[in-house]
C-alpha positions as CSV (number, residue, x, y, z in Angstrom):
1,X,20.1,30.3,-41.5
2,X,21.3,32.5,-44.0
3,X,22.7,30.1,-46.7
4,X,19.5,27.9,-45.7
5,X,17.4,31.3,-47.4
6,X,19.7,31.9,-50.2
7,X,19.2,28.0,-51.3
8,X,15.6,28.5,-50.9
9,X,14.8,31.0,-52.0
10,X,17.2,31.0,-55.1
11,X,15.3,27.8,-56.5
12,X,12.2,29.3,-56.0
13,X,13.2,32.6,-57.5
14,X,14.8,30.1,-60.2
15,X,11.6,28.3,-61.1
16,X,9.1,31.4,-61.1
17,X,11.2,33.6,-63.1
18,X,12.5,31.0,-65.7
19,X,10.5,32.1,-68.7
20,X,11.8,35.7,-67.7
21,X,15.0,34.5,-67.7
22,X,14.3,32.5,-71.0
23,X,12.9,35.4,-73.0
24,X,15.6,37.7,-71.8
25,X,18.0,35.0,-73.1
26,X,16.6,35.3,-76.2
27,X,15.7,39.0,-76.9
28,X,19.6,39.2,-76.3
29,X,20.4,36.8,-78.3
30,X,18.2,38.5,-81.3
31,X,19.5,42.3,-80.0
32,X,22.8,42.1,-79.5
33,X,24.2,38.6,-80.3
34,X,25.5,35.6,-78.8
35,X,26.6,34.2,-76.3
36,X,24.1,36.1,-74.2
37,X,25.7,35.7,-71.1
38,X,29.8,37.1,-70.2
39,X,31.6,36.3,-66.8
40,X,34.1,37.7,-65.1
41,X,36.4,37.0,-62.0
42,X,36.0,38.6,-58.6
43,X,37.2,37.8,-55.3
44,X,34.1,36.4,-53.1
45,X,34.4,35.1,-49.7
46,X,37.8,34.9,-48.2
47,X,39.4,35.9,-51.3
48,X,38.4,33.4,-53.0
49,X,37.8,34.0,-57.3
50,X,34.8,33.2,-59.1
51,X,32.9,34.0,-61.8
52,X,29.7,36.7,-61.8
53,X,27.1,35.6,-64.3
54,X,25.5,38.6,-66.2
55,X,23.5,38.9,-69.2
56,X,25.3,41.0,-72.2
57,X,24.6,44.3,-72.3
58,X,26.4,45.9,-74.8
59,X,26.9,44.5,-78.7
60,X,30.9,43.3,-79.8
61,X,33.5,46.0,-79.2
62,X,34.8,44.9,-82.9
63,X,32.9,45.2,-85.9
64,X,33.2,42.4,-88.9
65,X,36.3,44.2,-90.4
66,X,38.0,44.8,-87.2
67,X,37.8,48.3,-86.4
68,X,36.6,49.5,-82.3
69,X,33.8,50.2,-81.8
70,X,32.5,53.5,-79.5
71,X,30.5,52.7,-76.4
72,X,27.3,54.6,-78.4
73,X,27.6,52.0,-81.4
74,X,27.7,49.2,-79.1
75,X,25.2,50.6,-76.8
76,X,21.5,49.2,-76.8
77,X,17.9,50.3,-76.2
78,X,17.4,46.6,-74.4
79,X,21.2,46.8,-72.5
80,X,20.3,50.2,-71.1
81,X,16.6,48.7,-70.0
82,X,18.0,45.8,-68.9
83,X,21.3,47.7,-66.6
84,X,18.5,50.1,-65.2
85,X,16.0,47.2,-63.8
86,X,18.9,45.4,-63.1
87,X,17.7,42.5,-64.9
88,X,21.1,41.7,-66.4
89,X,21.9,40.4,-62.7
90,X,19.2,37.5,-63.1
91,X,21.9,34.9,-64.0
92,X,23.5,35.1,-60.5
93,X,21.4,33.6,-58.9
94,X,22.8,30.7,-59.9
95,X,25.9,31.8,-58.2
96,X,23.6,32.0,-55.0
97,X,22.6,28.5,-55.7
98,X,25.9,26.9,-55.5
99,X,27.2,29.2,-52.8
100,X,29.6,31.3,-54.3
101,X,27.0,34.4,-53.3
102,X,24.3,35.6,-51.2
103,X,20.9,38.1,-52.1
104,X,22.7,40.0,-49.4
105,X,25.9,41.4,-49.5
106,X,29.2,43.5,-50.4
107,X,28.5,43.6,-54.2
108,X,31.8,41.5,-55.5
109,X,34.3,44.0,-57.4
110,X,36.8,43.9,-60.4
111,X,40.3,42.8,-58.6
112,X,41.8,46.1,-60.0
113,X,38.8,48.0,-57.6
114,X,39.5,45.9,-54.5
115,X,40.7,48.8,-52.2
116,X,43.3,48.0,-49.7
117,X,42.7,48.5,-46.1
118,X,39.0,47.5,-46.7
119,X,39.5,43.4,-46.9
120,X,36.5,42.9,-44.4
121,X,34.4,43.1,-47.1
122,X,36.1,40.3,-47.9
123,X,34.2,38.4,-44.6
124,X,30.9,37.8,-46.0
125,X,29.5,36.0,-49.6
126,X,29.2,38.5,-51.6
127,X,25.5,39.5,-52.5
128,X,23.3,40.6,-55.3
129,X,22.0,43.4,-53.2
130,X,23.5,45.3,-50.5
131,X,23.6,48.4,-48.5
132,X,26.1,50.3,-50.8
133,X,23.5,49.5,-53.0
134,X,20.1,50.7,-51.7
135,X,21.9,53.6,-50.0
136,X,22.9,55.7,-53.2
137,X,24.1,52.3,-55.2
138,X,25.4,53.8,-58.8
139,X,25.6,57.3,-57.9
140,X,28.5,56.7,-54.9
141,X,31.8,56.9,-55.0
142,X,33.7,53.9,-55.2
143,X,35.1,55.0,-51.6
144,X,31.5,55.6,-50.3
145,X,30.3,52.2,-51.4
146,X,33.0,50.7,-49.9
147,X,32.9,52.5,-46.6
148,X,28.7,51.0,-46.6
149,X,30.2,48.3,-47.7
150,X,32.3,47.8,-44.2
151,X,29.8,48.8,-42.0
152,X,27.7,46.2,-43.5
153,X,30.0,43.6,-42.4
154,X,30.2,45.0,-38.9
155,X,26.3,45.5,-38.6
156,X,24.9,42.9,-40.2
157,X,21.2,42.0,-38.9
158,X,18.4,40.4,-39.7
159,X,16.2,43.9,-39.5
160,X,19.8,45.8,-42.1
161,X,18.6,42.4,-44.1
162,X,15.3,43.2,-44.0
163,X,15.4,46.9,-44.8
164,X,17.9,46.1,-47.8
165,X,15.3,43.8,-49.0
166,X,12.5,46.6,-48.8
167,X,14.9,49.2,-50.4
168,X,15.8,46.8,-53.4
169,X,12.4,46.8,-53.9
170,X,12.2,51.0,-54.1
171,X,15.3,51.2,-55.9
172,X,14.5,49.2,-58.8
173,X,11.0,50.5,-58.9
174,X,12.1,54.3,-58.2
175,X,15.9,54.5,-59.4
176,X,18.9,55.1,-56.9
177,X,19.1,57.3,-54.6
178,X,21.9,58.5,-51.7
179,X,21.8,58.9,-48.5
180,X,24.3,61.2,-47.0
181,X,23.2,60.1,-43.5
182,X,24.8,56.5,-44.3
183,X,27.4,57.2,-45.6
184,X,28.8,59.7,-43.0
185,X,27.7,57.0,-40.3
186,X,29.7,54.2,-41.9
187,X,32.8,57.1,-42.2
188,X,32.2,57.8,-38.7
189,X,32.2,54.2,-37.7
190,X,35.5,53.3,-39.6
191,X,36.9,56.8,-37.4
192,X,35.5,55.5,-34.4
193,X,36.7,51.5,-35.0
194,X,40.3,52.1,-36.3
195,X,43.3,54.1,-35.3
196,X,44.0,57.7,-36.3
197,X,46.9,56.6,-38.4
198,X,44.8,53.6,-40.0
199,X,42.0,55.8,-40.5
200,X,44.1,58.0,-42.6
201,X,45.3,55.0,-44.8
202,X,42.2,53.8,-45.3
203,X,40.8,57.1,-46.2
204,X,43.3,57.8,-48.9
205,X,43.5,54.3,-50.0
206,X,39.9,54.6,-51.2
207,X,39.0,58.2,-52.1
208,X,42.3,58.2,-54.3
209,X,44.3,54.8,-55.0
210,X,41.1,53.2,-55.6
211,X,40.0,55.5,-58.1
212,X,43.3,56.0,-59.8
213,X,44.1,52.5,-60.3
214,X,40.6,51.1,-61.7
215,X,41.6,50.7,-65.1
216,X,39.0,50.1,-68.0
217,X,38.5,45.8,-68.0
218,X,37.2,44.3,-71.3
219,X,34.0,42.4,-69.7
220,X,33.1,40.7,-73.2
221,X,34.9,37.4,-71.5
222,X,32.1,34.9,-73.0
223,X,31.4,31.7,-71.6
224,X,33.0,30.4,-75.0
225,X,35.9,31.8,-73.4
């Protein structure tokens, strides 16, 4: 049933926003330079790599004569408008097409920011929205999010769907905004699943290894690549 609404609702989504997605190609394009779209691998269902579709954001980290650039140089008035109405996401929903995510889900992370102990995220597609997501989203930890992330997996429903759905909505609208109640449930629910000893692993595993070994990634991989 699910799948049958991401098709769905993907090719619809895919047809009515197609000159949105046209003029973002091309206000890109004219902003900050082409390609306009970069990839970058991430482990989806199982495990599995593929490659997350995303608008650029940010211009070359090079200029002509070679020299780096800082994040403020490369920075744009139509990357940050794009990042904040999440617009720069539009292009996976072509991963959602062919199955390699769902609107609902785990949001699918670098391989260096893959915690151990938490592969059950791994159950599921990954999705374009999820509960990590509408429940503080950008302002988390990366230890929180994955915690929302697992209780997700181990609560999923057709009314968590619904309200994820409704929340999207809010949070692109309104901005993000955390719920301490969530996250201390899905803490609580990883205490209450696992044992002491497991808990503890999992615990440090994400509120320090995680964060510690996320090194900066260079996401300018093109699709010239």
């Amino acid at each position: 049933m699910k799948r049958f609404v991401d098709v769905t609702g993907s090719i619809i989504l895919l047809v009515l926003l197609a000159p949105a997605i046209v003029v973002t190609a091309l206000l890109v394009a004219i902003d900050i330079g082409r390609p306009v779209l970069f990839w970058q691998q991430r482990p989806g269902l199982g495990g599995r790599a593929f490659r997350v579709y995303k608008f650029r954001t940010m211009r070359p980290a090079f200029d002509t004569d070679g020299r780096a650039l800082p994040d403020n140089e490369r920075a744009s008035r139509l990357g940050s408008f794009l990042r904040r109405c999440r617009l720069d996401e539009l292009p996976q929903l072509f991963n959602i097409l062919v199955g390699e995510m769902s609107f609902i889900g785990p949001r699918p992370l670098l391989p260096v920011d893959q915690p151990m102990g938490a592969s059950g995220r791994l159950l599921v597609r990954p999705g374009l929205t999820g509960w990590a997501q509408v429940k503080g989203g950008r302002t988390l930890s990366p230890a929180d999010k994955v915690a929302l992330d697992v209780w997700y997996v181990r609560n999923a429903s057709l009314a968590v769907d619904a309200e994820i759905v409704w929340r999207t909505i809010l949070m692109v609208l309104g901005g993000d905004r955390e719920d301490p109640n969530a996250v201390r449930q899905a803490w609580a629910d990883i205490a209450q699943r696992a044992p002491a000893a497991r808990v503890d692993s999992i615990v440090t595993a994400d509120r320090n290894d995680v964060q510690a070994a996320a090194a900066p990634v260079d996401c300018r991989t093109s699709l010239a690549s």
